[in-house]
C-alpha positions, 0 to 999 in steps of 0.5 A, spaced: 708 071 691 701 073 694 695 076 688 696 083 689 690 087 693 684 091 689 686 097 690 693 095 687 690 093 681 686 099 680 693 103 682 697 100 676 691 100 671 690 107 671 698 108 670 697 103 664 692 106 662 695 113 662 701 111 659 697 108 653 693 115 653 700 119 652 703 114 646 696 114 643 696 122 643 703 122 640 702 117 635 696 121 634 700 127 633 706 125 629 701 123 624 697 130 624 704 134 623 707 129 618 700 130 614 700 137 615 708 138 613 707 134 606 700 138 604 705 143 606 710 142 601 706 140 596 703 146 596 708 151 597 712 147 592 706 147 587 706 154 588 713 155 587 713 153 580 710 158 577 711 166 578 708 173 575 701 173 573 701 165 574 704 165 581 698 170 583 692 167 579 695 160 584 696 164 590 688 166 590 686 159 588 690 157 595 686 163 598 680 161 596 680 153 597 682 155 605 676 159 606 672 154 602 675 148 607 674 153 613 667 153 612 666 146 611 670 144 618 667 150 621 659 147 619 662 139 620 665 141 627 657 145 629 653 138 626 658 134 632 657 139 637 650 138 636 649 131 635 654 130 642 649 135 645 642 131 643 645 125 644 650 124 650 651 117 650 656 117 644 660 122 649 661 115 652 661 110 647 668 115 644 670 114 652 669 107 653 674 105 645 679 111 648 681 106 654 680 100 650 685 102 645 689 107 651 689 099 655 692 096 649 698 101 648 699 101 655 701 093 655 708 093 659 709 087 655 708 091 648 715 091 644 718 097 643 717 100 636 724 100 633 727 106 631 727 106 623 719 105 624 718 111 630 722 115 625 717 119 619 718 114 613 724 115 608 723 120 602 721 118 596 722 119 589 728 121 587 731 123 593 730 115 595 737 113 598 740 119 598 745 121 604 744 129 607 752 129 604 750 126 598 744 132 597 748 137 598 754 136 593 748 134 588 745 141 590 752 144 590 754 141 583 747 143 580 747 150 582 754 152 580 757 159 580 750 162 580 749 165 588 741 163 587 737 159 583 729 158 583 726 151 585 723 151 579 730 152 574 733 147 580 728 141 579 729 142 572 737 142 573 737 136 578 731 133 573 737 134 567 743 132 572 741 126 575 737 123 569 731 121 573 724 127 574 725 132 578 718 136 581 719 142 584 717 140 591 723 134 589 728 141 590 724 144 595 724 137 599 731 136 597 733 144 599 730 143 607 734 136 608 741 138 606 739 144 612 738 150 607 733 155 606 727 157 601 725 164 600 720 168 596 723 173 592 730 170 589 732 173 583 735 170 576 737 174 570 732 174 565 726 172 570 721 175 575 722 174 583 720 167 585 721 161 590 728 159 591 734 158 595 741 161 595 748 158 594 750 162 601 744 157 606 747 150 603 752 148 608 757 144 605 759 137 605 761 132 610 770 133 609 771 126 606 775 121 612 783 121 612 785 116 609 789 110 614 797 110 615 801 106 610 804 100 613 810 102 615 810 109 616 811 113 623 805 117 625 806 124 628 806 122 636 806 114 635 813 110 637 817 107 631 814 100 632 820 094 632 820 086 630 823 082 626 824 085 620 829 090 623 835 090 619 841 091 623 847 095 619 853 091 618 860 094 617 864 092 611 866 086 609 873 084 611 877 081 606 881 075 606 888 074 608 892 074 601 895 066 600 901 065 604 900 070 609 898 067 615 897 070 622 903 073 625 905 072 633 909 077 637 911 075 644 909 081 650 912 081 657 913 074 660 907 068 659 904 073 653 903 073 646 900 078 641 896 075 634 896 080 629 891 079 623 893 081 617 887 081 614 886 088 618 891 091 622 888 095 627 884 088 631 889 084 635 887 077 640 891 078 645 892 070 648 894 068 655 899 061 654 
């Protein structure tokens, strides 16, 4: 196999370079929507524990601490632009490490991450090891009749139920992987509106799996199966002659003779002599 020409070379390093700069950007993106999901959570979940005054005191401190970052990613954001445009040789510095790292994701002979590691990480806390089926009918058992209930009364309820602490943004997580909804002005009686869920967004579990045919037992649409063991049914057991008695012969025709048994009257052997 002859060594493959220059321009080749250049050809299959601009692909692996293009598709190490593609996975770079979608690990890269994973990671920044994963983050921005937990804070998220945490956030709207640190916020759903109170309600009333405290709910709004809460609700300003939030404002206040997203107008104070704003400012400072603005001012940090301005500080890069102006060093960039002084000093333009960091512009190539911050190209060279992207194509170097772009040019190790792109190996060909690089494994493929397995699928449990592509995904986002397991939850952790109480919700460890749980299936979707399994939070569910937790939810389900913990809410009961009640048609809504605030995430801070479920934690409180799953806490009591489970035995293990339950945060507000435990409930919250375990509300939005069993595929129900949260929202703002749930109702309880003896309570003001807050963050909650209602019983009628929770779908309900998977129906548990029939359970296998018994041994022995036709199935609806299947044929009888046969072996061995099938018993074939008998008649009667034909008593014995009485002592004494034995077979009665009676002549027919010419060369003919006609047995009677008298353990049963009905059979006869008809003997050619």
């Amino acid at each position: 196999m002859s060594a493959p020409t220059s321009a080749q070379w250049l050809r299959a390093a601009a692909r692996r370079i293009a598709k190490g700069s593609e996975l770079l950007a979608l690990e890269r993106t994973k990671r920044l929507i994963g983050w921005v999901r937990s804070v998220w959570a945490r956030t709207m979940g640190w916020l759903g524990e109170a309600s009333g005054l405290a709910w709004a005191v809460r609700l300003a401190v939030l404002l206040g601490a997203a107008w104070l970052l704003r400012k400072v990613a603005l001012g940090i954001a301005g500080a890069v632009a102006r060093r960039l445009e002084t000093t333009p040789s960091l512009m190539w510095i911050a190209l060279a490490l992207w194509l170097i790292a772009a040019w190790r994701a792109g190996n060909p002979k690089r494994p493929a991450p397995a699928a449990a590691e592509a995904e986002e990480p397991a939850e952790e806390g109480p919700l460890a090891g749980l299936t979707v089926d399994e939070i569910r009918a937790l939810l389900i058992k913990v809410i009961g009749p009640d048609p809504q209930v605030h995430i801070k009364v479920l934690a409180e309820r799953l806490t009591g139920a489970t035995g293990a602490p339950w945060e507000a943004a435990d409930a919250r997580a375990a509300v939005e992987a069993a595929g129900g909804q949260v929202e703002r002005g749930v109702r309880m009686p003896g309570r003001t509106p807050s963050t909650g869920v209602r019983r009628k967004t929770l779908p309900d579990p998977s129906p548990a799996p029939p359970p296998p045919p018994v041994e022995g037992v036709v199935v609806a649409g299947h044929d009888a199966s046969t072996g061995a063991a099938t018993a074939t049914p008998t008649g009667p057991a034909t008593p014995a002659p009485e002592r004494g008695e034995g077979p009665r012969a009676q002549p027919i025709g010419q060369g003919g003779v006609v047995v009677h048994d008298p353990a049963e009257t009905v059979r006869h052997h008809a003997v050619r002599v």
